[in-house]
Every structure is written in structure tokens, then in C-alpha cells.
mmCIF file of the N, C-alpha and C atoms, coordinates in Angstrom:
data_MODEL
# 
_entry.id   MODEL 
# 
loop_
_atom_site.group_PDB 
_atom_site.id 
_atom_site.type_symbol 
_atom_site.label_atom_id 
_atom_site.label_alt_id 
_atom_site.label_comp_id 
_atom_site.label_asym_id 
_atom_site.label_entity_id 
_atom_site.label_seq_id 
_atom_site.pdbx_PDB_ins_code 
_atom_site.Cartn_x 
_atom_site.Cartn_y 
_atom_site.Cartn_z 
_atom_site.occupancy 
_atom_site.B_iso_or_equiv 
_atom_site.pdbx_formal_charge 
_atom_site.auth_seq_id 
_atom_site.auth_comp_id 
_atom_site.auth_asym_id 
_atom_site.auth_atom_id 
_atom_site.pdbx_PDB_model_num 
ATOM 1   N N  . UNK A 1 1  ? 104.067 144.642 337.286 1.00 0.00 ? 1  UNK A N  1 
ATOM 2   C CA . UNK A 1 1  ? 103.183 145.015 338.360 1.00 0.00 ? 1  UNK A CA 1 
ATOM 3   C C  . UNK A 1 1  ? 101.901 144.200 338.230 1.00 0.00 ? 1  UNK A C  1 
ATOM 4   N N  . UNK A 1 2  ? 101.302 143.316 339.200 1.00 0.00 ? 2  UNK A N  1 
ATOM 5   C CA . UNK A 1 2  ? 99.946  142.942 339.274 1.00 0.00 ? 2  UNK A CA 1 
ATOM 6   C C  . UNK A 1 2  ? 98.414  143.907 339.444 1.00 0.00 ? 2  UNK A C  1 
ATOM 7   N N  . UNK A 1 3  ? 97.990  143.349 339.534 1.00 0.00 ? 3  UNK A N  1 
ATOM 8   C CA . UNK A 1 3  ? 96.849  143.891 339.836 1.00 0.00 ? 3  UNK A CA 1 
ATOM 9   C C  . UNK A 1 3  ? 96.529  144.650 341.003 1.00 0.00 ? 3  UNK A C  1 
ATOM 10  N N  . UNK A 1 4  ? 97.325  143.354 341.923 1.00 0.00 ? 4  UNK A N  1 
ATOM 11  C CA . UNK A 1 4  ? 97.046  143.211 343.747 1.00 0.00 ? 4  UNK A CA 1 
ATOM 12  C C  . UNK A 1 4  ? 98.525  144.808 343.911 1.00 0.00 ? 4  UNK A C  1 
ATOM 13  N N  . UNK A 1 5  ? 99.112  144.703 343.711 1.00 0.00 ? 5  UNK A N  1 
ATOM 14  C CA . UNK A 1 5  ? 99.975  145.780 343.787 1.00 0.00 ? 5  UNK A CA 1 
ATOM 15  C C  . UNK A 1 5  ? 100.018 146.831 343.510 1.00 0.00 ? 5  UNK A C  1 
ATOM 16  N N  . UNK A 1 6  ? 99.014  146.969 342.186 1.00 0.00 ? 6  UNK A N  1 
ATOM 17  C CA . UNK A 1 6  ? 98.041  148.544 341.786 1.00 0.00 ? 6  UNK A CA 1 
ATOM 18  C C  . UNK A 1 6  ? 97.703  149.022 342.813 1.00 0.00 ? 6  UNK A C  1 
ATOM 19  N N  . UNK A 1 7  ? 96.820  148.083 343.018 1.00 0.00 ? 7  UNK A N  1 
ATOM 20  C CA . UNK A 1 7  ? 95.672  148.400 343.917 1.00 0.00 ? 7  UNK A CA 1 
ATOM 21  C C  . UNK A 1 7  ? 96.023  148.854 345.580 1.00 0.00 ? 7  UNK A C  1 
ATOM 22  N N  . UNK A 1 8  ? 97.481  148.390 345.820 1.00 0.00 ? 8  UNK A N  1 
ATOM 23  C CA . UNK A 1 8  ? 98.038  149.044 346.991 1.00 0.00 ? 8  UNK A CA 1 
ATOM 24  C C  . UNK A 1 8  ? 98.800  149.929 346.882 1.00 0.00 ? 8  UNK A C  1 
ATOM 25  N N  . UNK A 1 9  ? 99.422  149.872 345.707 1.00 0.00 ? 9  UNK A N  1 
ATOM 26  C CA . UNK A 1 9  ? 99.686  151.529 345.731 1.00 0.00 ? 9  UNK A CA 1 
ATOM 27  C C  . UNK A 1 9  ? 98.740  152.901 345.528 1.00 0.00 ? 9  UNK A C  1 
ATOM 28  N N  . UNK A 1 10 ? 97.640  152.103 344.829 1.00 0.00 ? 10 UNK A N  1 
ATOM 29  C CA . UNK A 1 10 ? 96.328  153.551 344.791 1.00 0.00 ? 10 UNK A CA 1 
ATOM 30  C C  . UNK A 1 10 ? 95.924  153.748 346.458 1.00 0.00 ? 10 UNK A C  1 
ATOM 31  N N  . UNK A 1 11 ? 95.823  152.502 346.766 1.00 0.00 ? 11 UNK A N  1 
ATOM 32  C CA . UNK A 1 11 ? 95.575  153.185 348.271 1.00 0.00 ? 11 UNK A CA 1 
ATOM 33  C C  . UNK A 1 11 ? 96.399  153.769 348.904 1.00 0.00 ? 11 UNK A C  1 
ATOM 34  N N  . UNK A 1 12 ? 97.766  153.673 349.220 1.00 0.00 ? 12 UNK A N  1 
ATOM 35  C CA . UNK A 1 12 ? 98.524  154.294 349.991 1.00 0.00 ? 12 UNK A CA 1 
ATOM 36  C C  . UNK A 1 12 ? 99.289  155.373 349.063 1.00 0.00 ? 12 UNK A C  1 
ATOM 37  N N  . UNK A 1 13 ? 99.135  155.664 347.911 1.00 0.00 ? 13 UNK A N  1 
ATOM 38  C CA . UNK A 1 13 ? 99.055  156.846 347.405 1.00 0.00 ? 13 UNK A CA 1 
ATOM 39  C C  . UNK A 1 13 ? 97.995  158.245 347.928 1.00 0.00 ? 13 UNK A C  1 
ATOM 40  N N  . UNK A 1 14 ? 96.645  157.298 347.824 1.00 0.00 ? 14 UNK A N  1 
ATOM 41  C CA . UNK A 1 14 ? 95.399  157.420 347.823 1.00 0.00 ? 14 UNK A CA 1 
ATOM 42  C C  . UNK A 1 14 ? 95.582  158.413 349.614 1.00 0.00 ? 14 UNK A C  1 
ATOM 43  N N  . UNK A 1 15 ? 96.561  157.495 350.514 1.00 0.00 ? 15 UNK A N  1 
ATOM 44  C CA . UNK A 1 15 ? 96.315  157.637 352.076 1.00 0.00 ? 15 UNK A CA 1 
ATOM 45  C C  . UNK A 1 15 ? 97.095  159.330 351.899 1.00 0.00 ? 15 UNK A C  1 
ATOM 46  N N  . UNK A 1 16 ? 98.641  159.457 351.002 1.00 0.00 ? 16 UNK A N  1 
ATOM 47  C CA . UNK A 1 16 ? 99.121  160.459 351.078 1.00 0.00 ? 16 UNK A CA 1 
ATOM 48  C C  . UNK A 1 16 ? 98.621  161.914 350.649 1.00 0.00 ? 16 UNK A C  1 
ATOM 49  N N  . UNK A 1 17 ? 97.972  161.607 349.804 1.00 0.00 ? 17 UNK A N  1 
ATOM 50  C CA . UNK A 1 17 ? 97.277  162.634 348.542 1.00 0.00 ? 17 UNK A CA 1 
ATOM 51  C C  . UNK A 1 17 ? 95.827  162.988 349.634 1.00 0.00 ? 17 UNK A C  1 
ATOM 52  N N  . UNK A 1 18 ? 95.578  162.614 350.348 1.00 0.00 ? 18 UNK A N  1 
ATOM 53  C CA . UNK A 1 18 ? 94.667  162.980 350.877 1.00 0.00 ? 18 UNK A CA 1 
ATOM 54  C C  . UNK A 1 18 ? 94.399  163.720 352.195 1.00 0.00 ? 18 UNK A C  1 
ATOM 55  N N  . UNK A 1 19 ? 94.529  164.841 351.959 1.00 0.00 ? 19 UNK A N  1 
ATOM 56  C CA . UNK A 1 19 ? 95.159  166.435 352.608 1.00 0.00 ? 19 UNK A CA 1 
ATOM 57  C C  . UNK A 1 19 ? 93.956  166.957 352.831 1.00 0.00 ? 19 UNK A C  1 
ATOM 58  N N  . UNK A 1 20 ? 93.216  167.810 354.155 1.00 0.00 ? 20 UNK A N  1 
ATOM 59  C CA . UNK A 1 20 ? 92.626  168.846 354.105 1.00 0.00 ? 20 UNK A CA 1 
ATOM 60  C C  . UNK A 1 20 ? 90.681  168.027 354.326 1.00 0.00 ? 20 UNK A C  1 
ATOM 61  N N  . UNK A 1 21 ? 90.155  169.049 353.964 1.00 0.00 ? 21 UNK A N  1 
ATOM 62  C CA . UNK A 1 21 ? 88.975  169.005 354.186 1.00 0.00 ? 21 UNK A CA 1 
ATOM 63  C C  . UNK A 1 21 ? 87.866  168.694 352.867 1.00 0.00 ? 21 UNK A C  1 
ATOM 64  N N  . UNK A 1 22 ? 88.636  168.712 352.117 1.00 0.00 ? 22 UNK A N  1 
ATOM 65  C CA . UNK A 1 22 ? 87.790  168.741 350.333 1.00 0.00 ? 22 UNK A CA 1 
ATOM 66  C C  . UNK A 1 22 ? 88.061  168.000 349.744 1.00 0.00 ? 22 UNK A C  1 
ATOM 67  N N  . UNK A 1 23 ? 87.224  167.383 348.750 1.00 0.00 ? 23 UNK A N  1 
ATOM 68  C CA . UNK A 1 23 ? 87.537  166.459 347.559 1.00 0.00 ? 23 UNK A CA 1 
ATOM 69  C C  . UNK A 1 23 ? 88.971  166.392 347.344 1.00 0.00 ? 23 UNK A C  1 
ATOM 70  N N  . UNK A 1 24 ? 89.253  165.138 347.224 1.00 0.00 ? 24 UNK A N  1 
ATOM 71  C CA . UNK A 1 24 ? 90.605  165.445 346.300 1.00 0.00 ? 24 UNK A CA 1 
ATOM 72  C C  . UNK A 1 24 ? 90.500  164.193 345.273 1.00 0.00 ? 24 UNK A C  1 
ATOM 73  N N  . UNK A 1 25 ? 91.284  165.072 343.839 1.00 0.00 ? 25 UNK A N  1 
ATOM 74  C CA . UNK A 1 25 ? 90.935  164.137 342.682 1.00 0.00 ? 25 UNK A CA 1 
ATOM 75  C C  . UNK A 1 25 ? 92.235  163.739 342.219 1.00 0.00 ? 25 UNK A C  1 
ATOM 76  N N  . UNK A 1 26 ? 92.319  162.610 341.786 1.00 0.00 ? 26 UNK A N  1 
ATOM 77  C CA . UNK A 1 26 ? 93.280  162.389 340.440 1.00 0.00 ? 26 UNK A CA 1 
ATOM 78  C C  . UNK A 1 26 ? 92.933  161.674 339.301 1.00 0.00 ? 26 UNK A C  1 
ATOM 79  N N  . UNK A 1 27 ? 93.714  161.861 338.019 1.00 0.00 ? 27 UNK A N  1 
ATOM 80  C CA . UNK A 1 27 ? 93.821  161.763 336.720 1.00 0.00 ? 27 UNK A CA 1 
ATOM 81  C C  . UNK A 1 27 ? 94.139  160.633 336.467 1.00 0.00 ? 27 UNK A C  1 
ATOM 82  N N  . UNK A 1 28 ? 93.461  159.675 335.922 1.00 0.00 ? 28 UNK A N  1 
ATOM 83  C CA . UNK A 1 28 ? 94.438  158.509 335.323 1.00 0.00 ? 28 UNK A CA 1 
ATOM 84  C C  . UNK A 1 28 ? 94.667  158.419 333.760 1.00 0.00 ? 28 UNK A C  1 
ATOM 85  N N  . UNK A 1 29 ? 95.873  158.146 332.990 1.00 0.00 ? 29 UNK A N  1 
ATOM 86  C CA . UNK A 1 29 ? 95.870  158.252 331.802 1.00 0.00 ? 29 UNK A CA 1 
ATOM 87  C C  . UNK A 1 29 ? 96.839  157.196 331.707 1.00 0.00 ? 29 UNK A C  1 
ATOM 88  N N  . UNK A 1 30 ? 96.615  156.427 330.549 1.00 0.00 ? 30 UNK A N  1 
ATOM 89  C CA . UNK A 1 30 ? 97.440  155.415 330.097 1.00 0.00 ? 30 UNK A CA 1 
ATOM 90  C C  . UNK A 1 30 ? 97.375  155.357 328.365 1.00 0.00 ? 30 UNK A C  1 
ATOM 91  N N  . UNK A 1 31 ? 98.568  153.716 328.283 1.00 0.00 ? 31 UNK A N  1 
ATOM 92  C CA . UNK A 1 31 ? 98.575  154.110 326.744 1.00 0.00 ? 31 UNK A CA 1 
ATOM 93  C C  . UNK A 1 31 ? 98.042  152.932 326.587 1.00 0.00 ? 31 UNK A C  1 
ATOM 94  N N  . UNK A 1 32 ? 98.026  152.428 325.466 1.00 0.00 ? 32 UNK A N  1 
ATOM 95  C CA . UNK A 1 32 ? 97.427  151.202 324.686 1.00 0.00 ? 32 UNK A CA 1 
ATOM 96  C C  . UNK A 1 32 ? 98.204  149.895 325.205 1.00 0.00 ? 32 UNK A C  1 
ATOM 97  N N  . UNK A 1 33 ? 98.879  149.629 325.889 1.00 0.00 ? 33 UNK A N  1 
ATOM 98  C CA . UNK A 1 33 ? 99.313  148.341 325.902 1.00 0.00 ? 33 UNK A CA 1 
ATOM 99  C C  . UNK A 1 33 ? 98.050  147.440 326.685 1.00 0.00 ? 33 UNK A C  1 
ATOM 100 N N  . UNK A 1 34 ? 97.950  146.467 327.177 1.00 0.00 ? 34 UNK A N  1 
ATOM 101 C CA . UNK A 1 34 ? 97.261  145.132 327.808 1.00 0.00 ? 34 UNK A CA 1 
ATOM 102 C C  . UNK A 1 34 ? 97.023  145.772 328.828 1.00 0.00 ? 34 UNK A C  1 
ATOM 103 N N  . UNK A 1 35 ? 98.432  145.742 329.326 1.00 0.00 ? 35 UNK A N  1 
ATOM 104 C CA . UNK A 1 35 ? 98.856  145.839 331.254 1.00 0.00 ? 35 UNK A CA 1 
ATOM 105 C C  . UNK A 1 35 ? 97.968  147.037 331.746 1.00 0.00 ? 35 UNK A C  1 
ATOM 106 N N  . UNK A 1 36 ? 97.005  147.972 330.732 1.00 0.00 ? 36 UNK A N  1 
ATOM 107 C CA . UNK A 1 36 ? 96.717  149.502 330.993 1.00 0.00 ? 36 UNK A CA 1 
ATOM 108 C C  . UNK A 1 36 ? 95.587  149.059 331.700 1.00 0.00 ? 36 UNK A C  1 
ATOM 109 N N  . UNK A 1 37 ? 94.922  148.195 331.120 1.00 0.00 ? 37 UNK A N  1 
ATOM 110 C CA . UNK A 1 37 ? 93.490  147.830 331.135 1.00 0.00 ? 37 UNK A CA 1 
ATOM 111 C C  . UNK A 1 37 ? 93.297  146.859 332.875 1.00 0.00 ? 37 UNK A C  1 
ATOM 112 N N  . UNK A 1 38 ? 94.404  146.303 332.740 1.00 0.00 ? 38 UNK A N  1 
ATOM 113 C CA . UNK A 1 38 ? 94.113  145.308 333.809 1.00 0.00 ? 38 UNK A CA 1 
ATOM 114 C C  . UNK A 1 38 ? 94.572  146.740 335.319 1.00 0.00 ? 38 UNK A C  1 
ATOM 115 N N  . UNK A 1 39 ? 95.528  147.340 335.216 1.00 0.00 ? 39 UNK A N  1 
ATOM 116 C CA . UNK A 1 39 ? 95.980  147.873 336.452 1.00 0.00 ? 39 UNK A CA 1 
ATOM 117 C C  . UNK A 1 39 ? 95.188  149.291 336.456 1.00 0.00 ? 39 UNK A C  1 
ATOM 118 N N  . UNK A 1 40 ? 94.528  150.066 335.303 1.00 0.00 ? 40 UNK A N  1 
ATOM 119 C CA . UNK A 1 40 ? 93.412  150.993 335.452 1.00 0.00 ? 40 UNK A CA 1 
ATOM 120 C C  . UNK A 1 40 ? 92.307  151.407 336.716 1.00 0.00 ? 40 UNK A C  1 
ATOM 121 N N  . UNK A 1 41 ? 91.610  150.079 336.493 1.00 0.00 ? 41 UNK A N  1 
ATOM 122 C CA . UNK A 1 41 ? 90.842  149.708 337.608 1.00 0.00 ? 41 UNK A CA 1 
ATOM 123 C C  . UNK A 1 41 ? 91.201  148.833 338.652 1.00 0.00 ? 41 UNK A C  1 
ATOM 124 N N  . UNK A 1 42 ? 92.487  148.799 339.218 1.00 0.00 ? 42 UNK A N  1 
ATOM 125 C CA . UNK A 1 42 ? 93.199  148.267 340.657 1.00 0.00 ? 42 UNK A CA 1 
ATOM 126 C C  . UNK A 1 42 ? 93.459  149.948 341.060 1.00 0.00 ? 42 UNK A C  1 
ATOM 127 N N  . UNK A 1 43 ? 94.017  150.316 340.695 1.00 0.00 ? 43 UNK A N  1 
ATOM 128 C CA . UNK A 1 43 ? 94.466  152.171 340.846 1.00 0.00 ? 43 UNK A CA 1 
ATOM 129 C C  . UNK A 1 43 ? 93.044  152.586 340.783 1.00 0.00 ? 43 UNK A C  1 
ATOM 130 N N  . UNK A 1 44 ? 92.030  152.576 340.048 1.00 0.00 ? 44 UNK A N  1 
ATOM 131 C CA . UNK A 1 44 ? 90.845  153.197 340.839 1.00 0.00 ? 44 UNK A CA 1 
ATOM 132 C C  . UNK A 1 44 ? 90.699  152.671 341.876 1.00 0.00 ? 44 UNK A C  1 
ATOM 133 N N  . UNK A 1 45 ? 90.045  151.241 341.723 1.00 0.00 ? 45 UNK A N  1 
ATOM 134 C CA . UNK A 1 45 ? 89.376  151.097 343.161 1.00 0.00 ? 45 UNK A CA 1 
ATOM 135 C C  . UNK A 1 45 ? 90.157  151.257 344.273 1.00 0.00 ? 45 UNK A C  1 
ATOM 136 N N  . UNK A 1 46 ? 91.802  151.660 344.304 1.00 0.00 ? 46 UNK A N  1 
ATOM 137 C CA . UNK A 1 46 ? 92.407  151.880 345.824 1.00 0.00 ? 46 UNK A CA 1 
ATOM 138 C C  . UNK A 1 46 ? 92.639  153.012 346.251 1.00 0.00 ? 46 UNK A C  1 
ATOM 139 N N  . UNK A 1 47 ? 92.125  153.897 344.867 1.00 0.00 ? 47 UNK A N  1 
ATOM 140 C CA . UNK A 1 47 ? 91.941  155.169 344.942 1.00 0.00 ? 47 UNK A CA 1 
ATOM 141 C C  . UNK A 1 47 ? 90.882  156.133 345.843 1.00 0.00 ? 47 UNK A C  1 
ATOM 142 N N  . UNK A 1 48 ? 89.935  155.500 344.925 1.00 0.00 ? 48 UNK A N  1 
ATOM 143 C CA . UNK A 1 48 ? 88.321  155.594 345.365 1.00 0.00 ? 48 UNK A CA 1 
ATOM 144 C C  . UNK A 1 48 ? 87.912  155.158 346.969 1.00 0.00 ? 48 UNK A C  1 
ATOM 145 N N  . UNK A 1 49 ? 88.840  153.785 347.467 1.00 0.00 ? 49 UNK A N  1 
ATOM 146 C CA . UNK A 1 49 ? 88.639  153.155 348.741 1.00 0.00 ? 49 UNK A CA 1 
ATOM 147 C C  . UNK A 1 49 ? 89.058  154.361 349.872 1.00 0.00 ? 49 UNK A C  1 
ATOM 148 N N  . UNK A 1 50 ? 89.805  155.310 349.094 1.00 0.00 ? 50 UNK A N  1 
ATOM 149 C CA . UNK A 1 50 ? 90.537  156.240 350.564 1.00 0.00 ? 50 UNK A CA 1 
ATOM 150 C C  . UNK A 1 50 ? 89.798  157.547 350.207 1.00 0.00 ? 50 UNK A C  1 
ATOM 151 N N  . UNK A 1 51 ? 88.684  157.569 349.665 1.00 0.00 ? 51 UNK A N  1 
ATOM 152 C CA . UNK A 1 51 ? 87.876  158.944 349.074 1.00 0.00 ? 51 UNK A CA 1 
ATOM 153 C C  . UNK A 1 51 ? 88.276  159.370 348.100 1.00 0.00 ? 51 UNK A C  1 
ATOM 154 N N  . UNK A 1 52 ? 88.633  159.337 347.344 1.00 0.00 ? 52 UNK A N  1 
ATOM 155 C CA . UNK A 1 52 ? 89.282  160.381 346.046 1.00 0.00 ? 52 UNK A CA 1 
ATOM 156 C C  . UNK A 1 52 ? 88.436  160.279 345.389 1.00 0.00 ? 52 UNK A C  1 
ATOM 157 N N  . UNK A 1 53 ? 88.549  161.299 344.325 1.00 0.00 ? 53 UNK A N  1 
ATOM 158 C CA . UNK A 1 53 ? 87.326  161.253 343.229 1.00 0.00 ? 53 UNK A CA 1 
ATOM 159 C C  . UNK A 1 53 ? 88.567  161.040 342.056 1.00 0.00 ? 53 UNK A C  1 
ATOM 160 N N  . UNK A 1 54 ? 88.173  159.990 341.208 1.00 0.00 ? 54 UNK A N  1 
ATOM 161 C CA . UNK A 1 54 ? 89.338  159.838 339.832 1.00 0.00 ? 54 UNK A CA 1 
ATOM 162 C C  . UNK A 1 54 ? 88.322  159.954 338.490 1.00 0.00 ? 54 UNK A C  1 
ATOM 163 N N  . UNK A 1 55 ? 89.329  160.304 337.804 1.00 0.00 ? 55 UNK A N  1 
ATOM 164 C CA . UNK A 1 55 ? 88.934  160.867 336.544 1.00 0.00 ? 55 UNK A CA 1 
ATOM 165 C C  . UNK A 1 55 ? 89.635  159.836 335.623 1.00 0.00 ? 55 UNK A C  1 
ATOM 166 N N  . UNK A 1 56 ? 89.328  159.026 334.815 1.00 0.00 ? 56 UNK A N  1 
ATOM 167 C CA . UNK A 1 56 ? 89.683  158.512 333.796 1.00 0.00 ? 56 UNK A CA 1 
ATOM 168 C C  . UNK A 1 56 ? 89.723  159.060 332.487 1.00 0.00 ? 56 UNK A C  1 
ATOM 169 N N  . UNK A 1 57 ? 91.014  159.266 331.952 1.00 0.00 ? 57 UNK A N  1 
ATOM 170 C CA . UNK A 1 57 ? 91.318  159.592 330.674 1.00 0.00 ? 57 UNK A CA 1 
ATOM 171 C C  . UNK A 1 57 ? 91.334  158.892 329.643 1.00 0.00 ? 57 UNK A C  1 
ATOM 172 N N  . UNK A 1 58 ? 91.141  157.201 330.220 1.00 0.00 ? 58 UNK A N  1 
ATOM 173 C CA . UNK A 1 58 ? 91.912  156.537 328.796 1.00 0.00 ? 58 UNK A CA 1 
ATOM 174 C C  . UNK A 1 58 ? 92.893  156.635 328.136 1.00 0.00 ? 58 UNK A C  1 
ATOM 175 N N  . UNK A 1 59 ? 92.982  156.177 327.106 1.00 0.00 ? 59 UNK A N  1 
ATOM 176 C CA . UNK A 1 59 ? 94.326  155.580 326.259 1.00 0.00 ? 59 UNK A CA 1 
ATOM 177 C C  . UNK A 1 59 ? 94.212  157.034 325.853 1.00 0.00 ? 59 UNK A C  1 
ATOM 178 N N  . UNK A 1 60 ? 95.682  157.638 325.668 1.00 0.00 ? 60 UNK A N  1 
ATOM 179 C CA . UNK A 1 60 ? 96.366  158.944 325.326 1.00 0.00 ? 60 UNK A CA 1 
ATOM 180 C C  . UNK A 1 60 ? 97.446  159.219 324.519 1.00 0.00 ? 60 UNK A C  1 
ATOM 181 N N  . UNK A 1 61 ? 98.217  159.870 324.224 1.00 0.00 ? 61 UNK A N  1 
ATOM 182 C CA . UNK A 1 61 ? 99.101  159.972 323.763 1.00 0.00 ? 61 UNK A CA 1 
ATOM 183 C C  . UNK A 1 61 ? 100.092 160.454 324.519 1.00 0.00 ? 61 UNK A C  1 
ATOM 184 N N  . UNK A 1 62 ? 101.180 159.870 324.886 1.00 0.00 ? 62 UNK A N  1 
ATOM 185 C CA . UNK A 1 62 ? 101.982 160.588 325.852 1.00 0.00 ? 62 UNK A CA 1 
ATOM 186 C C  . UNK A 1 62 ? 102.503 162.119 326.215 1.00 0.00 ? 62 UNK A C  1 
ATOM 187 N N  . UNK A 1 63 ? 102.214 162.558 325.094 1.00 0.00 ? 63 UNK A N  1 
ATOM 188 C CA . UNK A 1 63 ? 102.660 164.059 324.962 1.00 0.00 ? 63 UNK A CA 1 
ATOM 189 C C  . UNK A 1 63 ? 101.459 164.685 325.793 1.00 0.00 ? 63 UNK A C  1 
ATOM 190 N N  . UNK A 1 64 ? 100.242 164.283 325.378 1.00 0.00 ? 64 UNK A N  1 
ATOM 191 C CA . UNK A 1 64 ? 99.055  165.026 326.009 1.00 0.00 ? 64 UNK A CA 1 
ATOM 192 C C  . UNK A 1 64 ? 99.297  164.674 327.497 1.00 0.00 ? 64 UNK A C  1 
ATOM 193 N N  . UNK A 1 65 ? 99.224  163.022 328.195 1.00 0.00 ? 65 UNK A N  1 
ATOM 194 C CA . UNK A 1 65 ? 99.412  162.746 329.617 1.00 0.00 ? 65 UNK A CA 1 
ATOM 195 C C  . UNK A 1 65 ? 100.544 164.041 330.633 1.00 0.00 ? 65 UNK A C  1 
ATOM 196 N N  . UNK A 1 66 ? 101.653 164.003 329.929 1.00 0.00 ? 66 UNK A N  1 
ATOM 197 C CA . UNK A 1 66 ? 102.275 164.378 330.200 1.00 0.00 ? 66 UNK A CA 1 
ATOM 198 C C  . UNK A 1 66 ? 102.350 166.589 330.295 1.00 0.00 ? 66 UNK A C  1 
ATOM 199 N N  . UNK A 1 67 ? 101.511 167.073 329.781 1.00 0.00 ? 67 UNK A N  1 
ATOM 200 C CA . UNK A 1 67 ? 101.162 168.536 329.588 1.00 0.00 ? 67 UNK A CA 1 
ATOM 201 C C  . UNK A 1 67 ? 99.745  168.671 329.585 1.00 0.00 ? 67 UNK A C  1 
ATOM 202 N N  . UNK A 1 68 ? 99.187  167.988 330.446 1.00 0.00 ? 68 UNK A N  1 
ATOM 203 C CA . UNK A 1 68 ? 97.829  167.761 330.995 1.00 0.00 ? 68 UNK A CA 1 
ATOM 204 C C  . UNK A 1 68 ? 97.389  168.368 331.873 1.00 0.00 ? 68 UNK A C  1 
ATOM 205 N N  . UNK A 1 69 ? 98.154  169.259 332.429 1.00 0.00 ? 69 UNK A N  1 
ATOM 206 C CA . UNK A 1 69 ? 97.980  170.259 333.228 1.00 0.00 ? 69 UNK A CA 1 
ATOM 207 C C  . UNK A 1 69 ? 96.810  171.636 332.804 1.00 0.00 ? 69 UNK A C  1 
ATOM 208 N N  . UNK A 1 70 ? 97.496  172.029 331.677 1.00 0.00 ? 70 UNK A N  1 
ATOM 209 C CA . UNK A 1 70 ? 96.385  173.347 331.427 1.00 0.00 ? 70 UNK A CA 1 
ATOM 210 C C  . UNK A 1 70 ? 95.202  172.817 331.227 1.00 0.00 ? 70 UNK A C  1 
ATOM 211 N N  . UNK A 1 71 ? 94.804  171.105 330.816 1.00 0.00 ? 71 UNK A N  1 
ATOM 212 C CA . UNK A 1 71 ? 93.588  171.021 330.260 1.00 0.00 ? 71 UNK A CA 1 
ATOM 213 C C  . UNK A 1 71 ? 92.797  170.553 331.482 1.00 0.00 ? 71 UNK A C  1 
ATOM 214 N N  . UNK A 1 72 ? 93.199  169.998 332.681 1.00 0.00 ? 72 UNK A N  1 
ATOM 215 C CA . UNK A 1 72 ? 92.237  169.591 333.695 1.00 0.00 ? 72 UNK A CA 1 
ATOM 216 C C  . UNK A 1 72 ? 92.820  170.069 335.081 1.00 0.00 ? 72 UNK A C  1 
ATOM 217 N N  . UNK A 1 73 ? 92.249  170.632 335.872 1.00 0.00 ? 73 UNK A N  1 
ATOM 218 C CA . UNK A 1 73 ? 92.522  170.972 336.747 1.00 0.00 ? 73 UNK A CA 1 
ATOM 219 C C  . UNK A 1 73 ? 93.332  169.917 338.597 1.00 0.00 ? 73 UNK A C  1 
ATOM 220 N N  . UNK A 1 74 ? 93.268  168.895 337.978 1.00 0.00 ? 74 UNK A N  1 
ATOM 221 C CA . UNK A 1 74 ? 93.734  167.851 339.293 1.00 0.00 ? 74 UNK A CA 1 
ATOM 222 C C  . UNK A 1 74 ? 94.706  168.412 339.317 1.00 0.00 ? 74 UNK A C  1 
ATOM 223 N N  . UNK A 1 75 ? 95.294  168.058 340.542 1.00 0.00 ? 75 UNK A N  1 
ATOM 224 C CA . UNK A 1 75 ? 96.956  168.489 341.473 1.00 0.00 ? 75 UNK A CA 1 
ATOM 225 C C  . UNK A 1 75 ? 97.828  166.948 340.682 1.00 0.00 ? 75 UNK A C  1 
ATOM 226 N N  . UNK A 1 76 ? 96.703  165.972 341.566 1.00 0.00 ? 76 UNK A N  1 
ATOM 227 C CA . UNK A 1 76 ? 97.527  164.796 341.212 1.00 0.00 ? 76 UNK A CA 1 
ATOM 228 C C  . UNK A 1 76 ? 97.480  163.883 339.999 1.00 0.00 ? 76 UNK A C  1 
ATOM 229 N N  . UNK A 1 77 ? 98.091  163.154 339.398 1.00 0.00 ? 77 UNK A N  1 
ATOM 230 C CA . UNK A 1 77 ? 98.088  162.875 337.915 1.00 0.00 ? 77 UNK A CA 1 
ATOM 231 C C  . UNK A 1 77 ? 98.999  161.378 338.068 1.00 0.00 ? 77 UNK A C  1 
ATOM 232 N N  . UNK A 1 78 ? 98.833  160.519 337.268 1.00 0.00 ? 78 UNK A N  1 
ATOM 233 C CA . UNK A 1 78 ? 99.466  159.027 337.357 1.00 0.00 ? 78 UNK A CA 1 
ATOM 234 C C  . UNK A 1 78 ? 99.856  158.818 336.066 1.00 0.00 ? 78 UNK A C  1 
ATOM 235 N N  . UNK A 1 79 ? 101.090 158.612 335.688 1.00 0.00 ? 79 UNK A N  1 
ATOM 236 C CA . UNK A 1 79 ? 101.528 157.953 334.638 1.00 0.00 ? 79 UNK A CA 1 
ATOM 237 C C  . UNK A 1 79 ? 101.897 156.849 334.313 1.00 0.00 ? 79 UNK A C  1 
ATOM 238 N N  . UNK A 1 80 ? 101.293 155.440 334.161 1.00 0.00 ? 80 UNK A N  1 
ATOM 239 C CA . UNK A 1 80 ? 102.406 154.362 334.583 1.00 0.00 ? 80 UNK A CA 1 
ATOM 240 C C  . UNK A 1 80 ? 102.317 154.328 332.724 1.00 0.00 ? 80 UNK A C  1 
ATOM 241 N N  . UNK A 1 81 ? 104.303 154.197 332.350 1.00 0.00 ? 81 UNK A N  1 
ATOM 242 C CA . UNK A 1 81 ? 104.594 154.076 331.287 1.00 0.00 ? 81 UNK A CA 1 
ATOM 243 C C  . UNK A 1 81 ? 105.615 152.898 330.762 1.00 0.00 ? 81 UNK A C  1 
# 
């Protein structure tokens, strides 16, 4: 995945996820490889471009990304693994 292709799927993610009258947020969490760093911020900014408010988690451990639910309240959540 490029950069340029992040960044269009955060937006037209960004277009679906975006329901209703209120904020809407999502989670980003990734792991340590290269590719995390470069497509992080393509998925924000196409995020952010359609209103969303995103939350960056940083590098994680997959177990946590993945049962991340009780600890933060977003609906929506991104895993690229």
C-alpha cells in the first residue's frame, strides 16, 4: 500500500463512518514495522479531511489493538497488519 492509497482510503472510509450530527472518532494503532510510520499519517490526514477526530495510539502490541475496546471508547478502530 502507498501512501497516496492510505490516504484514499481514510477518506472514503472517513466519507462512510461519518453518520449523524456529532463528532465522530477513530483509533489508529499500528505495530513497529517501516510501512506504520509512512501510511499513519496518509490515514490521518484523509481522515481528518472528512471531519473525524483521530486518536493515535502508536506502536502496540497486537493483543492490546485488537481488545481495545474496553479501554477507549471509539466505534471505529483501524488495524493495518
Amino acid at each position: 500500500m502507498t501512501a497516496e492509497t492510505a490516504l484514499r482510503v481514510g477518506m472514503a472510509a472517513g466519507r462512510v463512518f461519518r453518520r449523524g450530527d456529532h463528532r465522530h472518532r477513530v483509533v489508529i494503532g499500528k505495530d513497529t514495522r517501516l510501512s506504520g510510520y509512512m501510511l499513519e499519517p496518509a490515514l490521518t490526514a484523509g481522515f481528518t479531511s472528512m471531519g473525524m477526530d483521530v486518536f493515535l495510539f502508536g506502536p502496540l502490541p497486537t493483543t492490546y489493538r485488537k481488545n481495545k475496546r474496553p479501554f477507549h471508547p471509539s466505534p471505529t478502530a483501524l488495524d493495518r497488519s
